[in-house]
N, C-alpha and C positions, 0 to 999 in steps of 0.2 A: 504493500500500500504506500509504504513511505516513500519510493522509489520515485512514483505518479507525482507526489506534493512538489518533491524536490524540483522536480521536471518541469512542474507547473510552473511554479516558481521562478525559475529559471528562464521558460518561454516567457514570462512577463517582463523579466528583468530587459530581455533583447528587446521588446516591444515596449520599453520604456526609455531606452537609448538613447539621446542624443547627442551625435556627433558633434556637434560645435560647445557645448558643456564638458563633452569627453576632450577636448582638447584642451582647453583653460583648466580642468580637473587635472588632467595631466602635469601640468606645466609648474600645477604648486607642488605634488605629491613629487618630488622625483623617485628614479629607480623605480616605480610604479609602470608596468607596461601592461596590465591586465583590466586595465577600467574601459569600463561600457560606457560611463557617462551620464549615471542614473542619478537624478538627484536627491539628496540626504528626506526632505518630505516625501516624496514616492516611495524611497524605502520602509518609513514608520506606517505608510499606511498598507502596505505588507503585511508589516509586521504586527500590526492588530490583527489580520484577519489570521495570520500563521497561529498568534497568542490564543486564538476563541477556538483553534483543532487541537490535534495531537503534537502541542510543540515539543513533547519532551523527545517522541520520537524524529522531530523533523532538525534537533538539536543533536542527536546519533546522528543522521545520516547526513549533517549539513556540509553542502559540497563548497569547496574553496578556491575552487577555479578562478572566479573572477574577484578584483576587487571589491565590490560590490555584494558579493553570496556574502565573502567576510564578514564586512560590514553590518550586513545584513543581520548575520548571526550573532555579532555585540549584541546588538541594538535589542533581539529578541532577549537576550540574556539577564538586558536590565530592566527589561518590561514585563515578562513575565510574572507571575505572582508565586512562589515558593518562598519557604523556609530558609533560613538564611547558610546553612551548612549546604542545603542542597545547591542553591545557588552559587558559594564560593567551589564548590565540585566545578559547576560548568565555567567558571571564570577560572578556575587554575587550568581545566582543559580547554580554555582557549586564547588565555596569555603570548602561549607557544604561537600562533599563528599572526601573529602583530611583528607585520615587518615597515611602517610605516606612522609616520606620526598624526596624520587624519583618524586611521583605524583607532589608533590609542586614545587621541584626546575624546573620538566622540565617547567611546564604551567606558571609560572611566567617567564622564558627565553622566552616564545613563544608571551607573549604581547607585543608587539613591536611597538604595535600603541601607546605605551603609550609615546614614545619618542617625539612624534607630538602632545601629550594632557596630557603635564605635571602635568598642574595646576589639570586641572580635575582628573585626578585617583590619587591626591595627597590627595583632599580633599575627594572621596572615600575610598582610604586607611586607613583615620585615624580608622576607629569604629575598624578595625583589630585590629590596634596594640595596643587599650585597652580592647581588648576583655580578657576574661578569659579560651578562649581555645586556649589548645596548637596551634594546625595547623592553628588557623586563625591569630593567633601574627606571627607564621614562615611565610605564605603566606604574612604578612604585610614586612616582616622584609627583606624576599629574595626580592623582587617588589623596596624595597629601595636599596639594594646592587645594581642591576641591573640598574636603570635607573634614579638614584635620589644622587650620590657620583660625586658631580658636585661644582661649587663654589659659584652658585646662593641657592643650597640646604642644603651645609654641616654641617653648625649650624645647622637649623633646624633636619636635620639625627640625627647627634649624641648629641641633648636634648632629643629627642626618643627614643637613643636605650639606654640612660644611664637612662631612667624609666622605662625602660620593668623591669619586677619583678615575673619570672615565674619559678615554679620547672624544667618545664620538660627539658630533656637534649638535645632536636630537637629545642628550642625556647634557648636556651642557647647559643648550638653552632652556630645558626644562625647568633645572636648577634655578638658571637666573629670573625667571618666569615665576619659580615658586617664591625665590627671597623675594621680589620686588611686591609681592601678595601680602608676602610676610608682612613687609614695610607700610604696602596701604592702610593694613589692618589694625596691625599693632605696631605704631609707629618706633615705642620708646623700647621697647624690648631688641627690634628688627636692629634700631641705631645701634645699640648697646652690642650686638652681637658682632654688624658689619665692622665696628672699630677694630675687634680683634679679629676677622675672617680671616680662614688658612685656605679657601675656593683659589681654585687657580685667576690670574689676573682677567684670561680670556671672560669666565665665566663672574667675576664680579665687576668687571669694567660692564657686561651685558644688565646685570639686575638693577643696575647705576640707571643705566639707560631706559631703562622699562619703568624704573619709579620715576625720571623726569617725564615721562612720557605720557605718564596716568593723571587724567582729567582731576583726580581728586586728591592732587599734590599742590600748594602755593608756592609761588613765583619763588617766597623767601628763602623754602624749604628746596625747591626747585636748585636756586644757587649755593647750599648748603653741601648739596647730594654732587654736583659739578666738581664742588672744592675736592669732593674724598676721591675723584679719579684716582686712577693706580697708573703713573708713567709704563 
């Protein structure tokens, strides 16, 4: 039976295509050569109808061919309605398949149960963010931007993101992306840590950049954040 869904699914996916979407989609994602071109609302509205059948089955057999099926298959993961053990099953089985930073940031926005079971995907998250692959330290790293830049967490966050230790440039800018959240958020704490940060320079010159950047920094503070450049 499930064989039929996937197929369905599938024939929709090519009948949802657009070429000129597929090439602007192309052009942000690099290293991406598998996209159809389907855009992110098409897919959620999928993924309701996949959510209301047999999703656990259609979660077994989901095919990963295209950009897109992947995607696809986040998206169901953080929509669906399960128990939260059962859920982290299907998110540690599909971590592995995040080779791009689109796939990552949208499926880490879509776990939302995590808001209600802090602790738990807290103590799940750690193997990520000392793992040695790229996309599983960025899936750790967005997971903490998102749901974890709070006052009961903030210490904890940034002692983590100030030992990540990784070349690639998608685990970088994540990091910088998460400090400069840090900073929106909780400004005096975020200061207090940047003065002593041991981040490499690439990746703190970048967080520098992202909090002048943020609509919700003043001009004063603006030329404050300038001064701490790192030559």
């Amino acid at each position: 039976m499930m064989v039929t869904e996937t197929a369905v699914v599938r024939a929709k996916l090519l009948e949802l295509a657009e070429p000129e979407y597929q090439k602007f989609a192309s052009s942000l994602i690099p290293g991406v050569s598998n996209l159809l071109g389907v855009r992110i609302p098409e897919l959620r509205k999928l993924v309701k109808g996949i959510a209301n059948g047999d999703w656990r089955s259609y979660l077994q057999h989901a095919p990963g061919e295209y950009f897109e099926e992947v995607m696809l298959e986040g998206i169901l993961i953080g929509h669906v309605k399960a128990d939260p053990a059962e859920k982290l099953n299907y998110v540690a089985a599909f971590v592995p398949k995040i080779d791009n930073w689109s796939v990552c940031d949208t499926f880490c926005s879509g776990l939302k149960f995590t808001k209600t079971n802090k602790e738990l995907v807290w103590d799940f998250l750690q193997p990520y963010l000392r793992s040695e692959e790229a996309y599983d330290i960025r899936f750790g790293v967005v997971m903490l931007l998102n749901y974890y830049i709070d006052e009961a967490y903030i210490d904890r966050v940034l002692h983590i993101l100030d030992r990540i230790r990784h070349e690639a440039y998608y685990v970088r800018m994540a990091v910088a992306w998460a400090l400069s959240m840090c900073y929106v958020k909780l400004p005096a704490t975020t200061m207090a840590y940047l003065q002593n940060s041991t981040v490499d320079d690439f990746t703190y010159n970048k967080a520098l950049q992202k909090i002048i950047e943020s609509t919700r920094v003043d001009s004063e503070t603006r030329q404050r954040i300038r001064a701490m450049k790192r030559k």
